[in-house]
Backbone as JSON Lines, residues from 0, in Angstrom:
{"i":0,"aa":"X","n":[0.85,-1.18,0.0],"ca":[0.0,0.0,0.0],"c":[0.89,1.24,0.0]}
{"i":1,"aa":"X","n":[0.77,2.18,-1.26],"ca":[1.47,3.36,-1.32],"c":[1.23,4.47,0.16]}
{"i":2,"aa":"X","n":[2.11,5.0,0.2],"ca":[1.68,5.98,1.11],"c":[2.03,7.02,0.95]}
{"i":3,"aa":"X","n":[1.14,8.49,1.14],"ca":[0.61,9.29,0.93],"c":[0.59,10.38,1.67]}
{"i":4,"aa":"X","n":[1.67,11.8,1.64],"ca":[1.07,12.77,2.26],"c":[0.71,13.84,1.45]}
{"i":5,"aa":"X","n":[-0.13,14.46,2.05],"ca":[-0.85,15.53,1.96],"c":[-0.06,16.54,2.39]}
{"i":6,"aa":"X","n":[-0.01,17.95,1.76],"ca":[0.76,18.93,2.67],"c":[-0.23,20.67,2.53]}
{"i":7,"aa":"X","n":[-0.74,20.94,2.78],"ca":[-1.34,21.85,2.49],"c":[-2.15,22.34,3.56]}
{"i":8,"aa":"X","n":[-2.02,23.78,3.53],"ca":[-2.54,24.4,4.42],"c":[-4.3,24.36,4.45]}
{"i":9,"aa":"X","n":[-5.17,24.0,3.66],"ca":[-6.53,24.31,3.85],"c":[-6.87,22.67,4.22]}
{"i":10,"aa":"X","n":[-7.34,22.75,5.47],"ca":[-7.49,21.87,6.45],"c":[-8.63,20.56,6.14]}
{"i":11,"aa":"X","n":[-9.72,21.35,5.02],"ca":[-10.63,20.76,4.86],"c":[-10.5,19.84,3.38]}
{"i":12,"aa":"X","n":[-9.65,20.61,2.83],"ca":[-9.21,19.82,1.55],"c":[-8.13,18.7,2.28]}
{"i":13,"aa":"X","n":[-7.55,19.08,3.1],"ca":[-6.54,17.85,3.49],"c":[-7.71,16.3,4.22]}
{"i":14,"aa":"X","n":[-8.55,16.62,4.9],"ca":[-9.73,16.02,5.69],"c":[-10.41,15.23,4.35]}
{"i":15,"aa":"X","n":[-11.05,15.89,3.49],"ca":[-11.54,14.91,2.38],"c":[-11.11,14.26,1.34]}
{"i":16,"aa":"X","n":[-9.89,15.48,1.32],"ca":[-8.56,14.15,-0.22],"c":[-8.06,13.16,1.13]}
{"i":17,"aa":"X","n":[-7.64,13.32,1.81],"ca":[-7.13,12.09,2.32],"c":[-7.58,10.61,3.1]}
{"i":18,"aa":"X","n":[-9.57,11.0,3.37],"ca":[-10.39,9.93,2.92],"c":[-10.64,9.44,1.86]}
{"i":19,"aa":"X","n":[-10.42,10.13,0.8],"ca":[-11.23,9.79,-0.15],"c":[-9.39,8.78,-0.79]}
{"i":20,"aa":"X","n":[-8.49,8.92,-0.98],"ca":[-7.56,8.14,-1.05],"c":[-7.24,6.9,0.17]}
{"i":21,"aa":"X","n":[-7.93,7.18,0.9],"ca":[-7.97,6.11,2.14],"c":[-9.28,5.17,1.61]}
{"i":22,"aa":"X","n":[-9.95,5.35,0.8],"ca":[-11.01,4.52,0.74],"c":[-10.86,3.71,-0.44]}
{"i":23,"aa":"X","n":[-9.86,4.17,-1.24],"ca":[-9.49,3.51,-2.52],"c":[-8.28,2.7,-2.44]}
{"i":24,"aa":"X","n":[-7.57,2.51,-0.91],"ca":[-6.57,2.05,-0.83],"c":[-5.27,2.34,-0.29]}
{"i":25,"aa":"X","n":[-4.71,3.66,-0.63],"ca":[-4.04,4.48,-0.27],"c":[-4.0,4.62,1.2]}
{"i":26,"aa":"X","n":[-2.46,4.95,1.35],"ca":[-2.32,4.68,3.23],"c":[-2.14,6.36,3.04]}
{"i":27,"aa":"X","n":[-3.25,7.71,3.04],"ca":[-2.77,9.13,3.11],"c":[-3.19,9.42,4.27]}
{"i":28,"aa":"X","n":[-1.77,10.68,4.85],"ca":[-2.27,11.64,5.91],"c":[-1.48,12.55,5.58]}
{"i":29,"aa":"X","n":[-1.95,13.9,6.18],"ca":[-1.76,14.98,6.04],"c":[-1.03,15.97,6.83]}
{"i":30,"aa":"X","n":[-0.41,17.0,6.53],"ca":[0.01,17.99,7.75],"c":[-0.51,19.73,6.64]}
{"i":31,"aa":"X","n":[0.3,20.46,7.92],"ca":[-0.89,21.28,7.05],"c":[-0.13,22.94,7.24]}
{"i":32,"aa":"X","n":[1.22,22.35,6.97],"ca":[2.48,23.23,6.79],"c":[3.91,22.23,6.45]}
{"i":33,"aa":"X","n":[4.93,23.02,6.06],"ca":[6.17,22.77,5.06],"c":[6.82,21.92,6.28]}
{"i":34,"aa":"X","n":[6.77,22.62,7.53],"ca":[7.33,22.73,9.05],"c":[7.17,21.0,9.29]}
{"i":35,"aa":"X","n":[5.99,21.3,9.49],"ca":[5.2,19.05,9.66],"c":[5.91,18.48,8.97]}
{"i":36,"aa":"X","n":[5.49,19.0,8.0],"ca":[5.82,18.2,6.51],"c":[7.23,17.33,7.0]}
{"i":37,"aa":"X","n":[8.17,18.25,7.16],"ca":[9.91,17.51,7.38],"c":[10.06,17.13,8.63]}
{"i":38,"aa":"X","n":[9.18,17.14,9.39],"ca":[8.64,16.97,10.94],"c":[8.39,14.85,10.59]}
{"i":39,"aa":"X","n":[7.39,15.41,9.9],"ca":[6.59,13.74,9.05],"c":[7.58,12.98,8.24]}
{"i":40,"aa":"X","n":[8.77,13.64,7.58],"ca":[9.17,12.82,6.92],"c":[10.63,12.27,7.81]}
{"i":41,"aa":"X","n":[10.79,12.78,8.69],"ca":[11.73,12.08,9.45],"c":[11.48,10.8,10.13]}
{"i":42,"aa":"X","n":[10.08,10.75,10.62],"ca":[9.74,9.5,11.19],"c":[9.08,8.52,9.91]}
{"i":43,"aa":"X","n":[8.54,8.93,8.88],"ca":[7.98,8.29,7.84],"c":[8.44,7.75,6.7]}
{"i":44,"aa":"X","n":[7.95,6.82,6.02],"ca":[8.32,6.58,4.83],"c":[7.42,6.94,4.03]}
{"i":45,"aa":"X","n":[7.44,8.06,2.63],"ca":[6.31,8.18,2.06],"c":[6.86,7.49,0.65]}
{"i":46,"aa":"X","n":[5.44,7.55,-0.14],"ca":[6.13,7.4,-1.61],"c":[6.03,8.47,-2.24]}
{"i":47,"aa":"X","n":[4.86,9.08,-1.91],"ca":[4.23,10.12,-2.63],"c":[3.83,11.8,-1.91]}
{"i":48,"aa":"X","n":[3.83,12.86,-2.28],"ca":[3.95,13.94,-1.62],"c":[2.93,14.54,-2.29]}
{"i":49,"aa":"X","n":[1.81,14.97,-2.13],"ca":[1.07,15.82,-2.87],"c":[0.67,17.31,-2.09]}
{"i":50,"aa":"X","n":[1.54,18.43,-2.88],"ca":[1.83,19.81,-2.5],"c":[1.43,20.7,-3.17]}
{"i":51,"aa":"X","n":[1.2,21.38,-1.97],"ca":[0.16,22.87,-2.08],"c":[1.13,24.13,-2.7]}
{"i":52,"aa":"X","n":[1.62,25.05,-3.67],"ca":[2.83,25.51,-3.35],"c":[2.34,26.81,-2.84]}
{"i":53,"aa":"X","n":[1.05,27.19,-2.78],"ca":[0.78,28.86,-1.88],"c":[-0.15,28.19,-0.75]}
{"i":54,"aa":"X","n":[1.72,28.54,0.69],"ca":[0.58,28.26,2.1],"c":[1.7,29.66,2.91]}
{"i":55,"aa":"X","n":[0.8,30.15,4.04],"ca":[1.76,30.91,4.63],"c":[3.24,29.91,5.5]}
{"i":56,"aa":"X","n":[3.69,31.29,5.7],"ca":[5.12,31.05,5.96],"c":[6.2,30.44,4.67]}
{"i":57,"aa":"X","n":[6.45,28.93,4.64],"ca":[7.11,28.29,3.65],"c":[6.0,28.12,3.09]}
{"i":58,"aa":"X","n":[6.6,28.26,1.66],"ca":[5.33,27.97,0.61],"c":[5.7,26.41,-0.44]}
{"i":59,"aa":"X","n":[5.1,25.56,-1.13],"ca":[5.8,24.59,-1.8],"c":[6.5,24.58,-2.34]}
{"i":60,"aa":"X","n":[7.41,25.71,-3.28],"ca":[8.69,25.89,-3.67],"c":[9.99,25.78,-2.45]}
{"i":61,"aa":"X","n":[9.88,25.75,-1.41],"ca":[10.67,26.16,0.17],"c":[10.41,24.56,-0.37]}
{"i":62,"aa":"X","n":[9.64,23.73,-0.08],"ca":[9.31,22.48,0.32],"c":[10.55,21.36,-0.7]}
{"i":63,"aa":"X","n":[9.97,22.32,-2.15],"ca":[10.45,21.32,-3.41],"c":[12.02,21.73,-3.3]}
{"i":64,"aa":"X","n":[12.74,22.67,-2.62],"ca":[14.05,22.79,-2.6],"c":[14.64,22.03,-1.74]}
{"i":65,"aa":"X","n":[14.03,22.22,-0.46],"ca":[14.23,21.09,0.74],"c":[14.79,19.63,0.47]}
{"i":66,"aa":"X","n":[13.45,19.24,-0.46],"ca":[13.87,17.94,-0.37],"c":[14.82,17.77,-1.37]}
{"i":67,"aa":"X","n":[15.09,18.65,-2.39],"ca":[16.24,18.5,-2.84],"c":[17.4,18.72,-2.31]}
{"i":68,"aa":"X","n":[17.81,19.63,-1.83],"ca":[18.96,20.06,-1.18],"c":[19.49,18.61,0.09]}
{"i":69,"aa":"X","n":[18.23,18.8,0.73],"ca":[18.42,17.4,2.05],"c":[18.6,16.16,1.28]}
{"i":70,"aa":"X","n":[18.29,15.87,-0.22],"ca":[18.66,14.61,-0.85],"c":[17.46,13.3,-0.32]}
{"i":71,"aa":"X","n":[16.18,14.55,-0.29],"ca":[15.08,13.04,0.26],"c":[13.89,12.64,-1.12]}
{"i":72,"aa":"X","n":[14.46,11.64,-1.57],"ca":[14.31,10.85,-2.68],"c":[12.61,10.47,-2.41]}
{"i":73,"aa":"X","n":[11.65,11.32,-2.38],"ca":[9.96,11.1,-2.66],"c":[9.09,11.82,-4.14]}
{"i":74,"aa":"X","n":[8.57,10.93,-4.78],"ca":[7.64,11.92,-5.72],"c":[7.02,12.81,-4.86]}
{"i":75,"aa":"X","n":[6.99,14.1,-5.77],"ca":[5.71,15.38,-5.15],"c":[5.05,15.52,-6.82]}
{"i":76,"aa":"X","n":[4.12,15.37,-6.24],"ca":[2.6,16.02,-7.27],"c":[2.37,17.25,-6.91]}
{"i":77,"aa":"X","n":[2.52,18.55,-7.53],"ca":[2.04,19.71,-7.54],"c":[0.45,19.8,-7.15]}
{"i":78,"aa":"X","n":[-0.11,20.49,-6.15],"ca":[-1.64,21.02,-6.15],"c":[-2.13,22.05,-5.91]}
{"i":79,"aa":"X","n":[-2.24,22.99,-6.49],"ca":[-2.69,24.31,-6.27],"c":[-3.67,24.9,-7.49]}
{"i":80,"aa":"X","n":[-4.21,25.74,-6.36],"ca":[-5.35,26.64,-7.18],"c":[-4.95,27.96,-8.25]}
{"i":81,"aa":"X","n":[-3.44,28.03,-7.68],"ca":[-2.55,29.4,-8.08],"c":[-1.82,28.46,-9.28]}
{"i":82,"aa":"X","n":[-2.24,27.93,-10.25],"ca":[-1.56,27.37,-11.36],"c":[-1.05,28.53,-12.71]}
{"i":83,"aa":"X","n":[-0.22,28.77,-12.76],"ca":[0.71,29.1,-13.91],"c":[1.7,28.51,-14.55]}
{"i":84,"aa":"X","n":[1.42,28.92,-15.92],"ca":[2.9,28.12,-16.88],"c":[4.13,28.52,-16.4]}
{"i":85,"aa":"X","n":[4.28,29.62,-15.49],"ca":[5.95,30.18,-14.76],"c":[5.71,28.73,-13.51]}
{"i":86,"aa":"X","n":[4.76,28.79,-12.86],"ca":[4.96,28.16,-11.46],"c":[4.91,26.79,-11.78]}
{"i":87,"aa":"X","n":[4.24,26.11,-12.76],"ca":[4.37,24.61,-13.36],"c":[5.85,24.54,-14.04]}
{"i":88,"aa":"X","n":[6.72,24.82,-14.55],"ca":[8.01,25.07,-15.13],"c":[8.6,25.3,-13.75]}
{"i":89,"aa":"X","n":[8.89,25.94,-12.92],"ca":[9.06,26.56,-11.75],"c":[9.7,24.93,-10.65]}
{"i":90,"aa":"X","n":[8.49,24.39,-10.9],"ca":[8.17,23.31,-10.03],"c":[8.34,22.33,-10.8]}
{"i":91,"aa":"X","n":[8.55,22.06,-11.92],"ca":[9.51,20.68,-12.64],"c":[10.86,20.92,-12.59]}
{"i":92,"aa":"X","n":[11.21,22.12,-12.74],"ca":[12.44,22.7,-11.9],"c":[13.07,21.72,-11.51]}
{"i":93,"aa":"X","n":[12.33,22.09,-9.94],"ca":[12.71,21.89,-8.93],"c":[12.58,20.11,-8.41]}
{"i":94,"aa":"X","n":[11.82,19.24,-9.2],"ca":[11.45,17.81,-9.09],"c":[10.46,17.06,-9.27]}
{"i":95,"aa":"X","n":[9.82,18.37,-9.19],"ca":[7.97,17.55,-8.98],"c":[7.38,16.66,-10.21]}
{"i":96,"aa":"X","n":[6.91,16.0,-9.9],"ca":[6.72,15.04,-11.17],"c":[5.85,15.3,-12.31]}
{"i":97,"aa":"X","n":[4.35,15.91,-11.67],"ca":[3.16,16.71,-12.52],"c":[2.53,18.13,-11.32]}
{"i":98,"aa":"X","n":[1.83,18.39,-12.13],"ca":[1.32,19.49,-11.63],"c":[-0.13,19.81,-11.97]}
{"i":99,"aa":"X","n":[-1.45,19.57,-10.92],"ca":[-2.75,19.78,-10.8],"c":[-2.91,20.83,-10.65]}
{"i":100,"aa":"X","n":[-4.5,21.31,-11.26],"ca":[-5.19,22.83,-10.73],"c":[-6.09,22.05,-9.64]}
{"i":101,"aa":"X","n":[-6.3,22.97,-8.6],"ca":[-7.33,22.72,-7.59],"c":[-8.4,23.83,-8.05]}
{"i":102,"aa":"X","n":[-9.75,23.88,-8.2],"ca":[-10.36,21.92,-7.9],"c":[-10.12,21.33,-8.54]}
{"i":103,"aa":"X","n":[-9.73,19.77,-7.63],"ca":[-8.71,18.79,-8.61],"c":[-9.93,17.79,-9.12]}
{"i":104,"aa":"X","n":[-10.16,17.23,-10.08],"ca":[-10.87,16.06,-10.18],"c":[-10.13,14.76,-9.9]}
{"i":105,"aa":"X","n":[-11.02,14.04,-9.01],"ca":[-10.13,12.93,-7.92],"c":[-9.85,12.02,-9.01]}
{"i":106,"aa":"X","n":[-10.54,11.84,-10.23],"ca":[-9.89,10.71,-11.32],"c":[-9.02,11.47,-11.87]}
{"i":107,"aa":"X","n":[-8.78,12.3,-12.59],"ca":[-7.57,12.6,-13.02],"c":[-6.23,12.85,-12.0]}
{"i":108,"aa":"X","n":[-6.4,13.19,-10.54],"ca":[-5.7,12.89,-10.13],"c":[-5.12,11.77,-9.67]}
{"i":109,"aa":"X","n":[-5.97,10.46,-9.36],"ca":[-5.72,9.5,-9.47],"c":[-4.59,8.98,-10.26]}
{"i":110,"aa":"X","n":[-5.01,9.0,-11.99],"ca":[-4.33,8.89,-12.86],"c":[-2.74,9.29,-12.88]}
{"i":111,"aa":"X","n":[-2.99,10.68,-12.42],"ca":[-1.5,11.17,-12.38],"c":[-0.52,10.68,-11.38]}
{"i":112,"aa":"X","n":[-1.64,10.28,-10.11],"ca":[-0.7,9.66,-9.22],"c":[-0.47,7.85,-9.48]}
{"i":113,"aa":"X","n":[-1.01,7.59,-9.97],"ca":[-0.36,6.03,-10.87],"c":[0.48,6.0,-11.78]}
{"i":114,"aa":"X","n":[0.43,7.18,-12.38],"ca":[1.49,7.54,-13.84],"c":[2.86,7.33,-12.84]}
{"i":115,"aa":"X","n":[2.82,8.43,-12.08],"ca":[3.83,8.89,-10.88],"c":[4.52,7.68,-10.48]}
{"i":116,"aa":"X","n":[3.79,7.28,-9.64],"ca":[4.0,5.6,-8.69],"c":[4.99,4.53,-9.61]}
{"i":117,"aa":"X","n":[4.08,4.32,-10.65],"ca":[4.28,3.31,-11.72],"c":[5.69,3.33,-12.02]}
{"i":118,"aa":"X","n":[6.34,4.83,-12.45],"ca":[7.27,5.21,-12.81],"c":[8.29,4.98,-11.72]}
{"i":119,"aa":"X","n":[8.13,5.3,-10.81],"ca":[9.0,4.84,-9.44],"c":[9.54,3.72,-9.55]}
{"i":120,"aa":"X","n":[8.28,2.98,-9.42],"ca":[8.56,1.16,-9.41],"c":[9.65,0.92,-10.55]}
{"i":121,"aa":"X","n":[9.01,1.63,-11.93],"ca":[9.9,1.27,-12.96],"c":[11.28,1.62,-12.54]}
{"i":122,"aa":"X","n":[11.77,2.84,-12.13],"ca":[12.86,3.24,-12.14],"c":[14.0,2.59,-10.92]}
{"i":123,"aa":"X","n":[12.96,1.63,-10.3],"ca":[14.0,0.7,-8.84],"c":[14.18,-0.23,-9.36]}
């Protein structure tokens, strides 16, 4: 079972994407800043990162450098409502694998996060 965080500041989108991936299988939980986030990934193993990149304080660009710089080897899926062709370029940059508009439709995100996954597996 893949596992799954959530990182994003709006509390209620973290509360229903991460049932609604809990009901399809998916082992997701959430935090709901950059701070958690590396808080969570010290004790955790994830596979998958799905990030908000406009939250106060650190925003998901802070996040997508992090884990580069620290050398912590997880897919991130882009999710934000603030989507631009600078901030999608921006954020392949930096690692992220794809990049969603919120509101996300849960099948196409699905999709993207199997594209994602799949590719992992392939690449071990």
């Amino acid at each position: 079972m893949e596992k799954i965080l959530i990182v994003d500041d709006d509390i209620n989108l973290c509360t229903v994407l991460s049932e609604e991936l809990n009901e399809i299988g998916y082992d997701a939980h959430y935090v709901t800043n950059a701070d958690r986030a590396f808080d969570y990934l010290k004790n955790n193993k994830v596979d998958l990162i799905l990030l908000d990149l406009v939250m106060p304080d650190k925003d998901g660009f802070f996040v997508l450098k992090k884990l580069k710089e620290d050398n912590i080897n997880v897919k991130v899926i882009v999710l934000t409502a603030y989507a631009d062709v600078k901030s999608a370029i921006e954020a392949a940059k930096l690692g992220a694998a794809d990049f969603i508009n919120k509101p996300y439709d849960l099948d196409e995100l699905i999709i993207a996060m199997r594209k994602v996954l799949q590719k992992e597996e392939y690449e071990n």
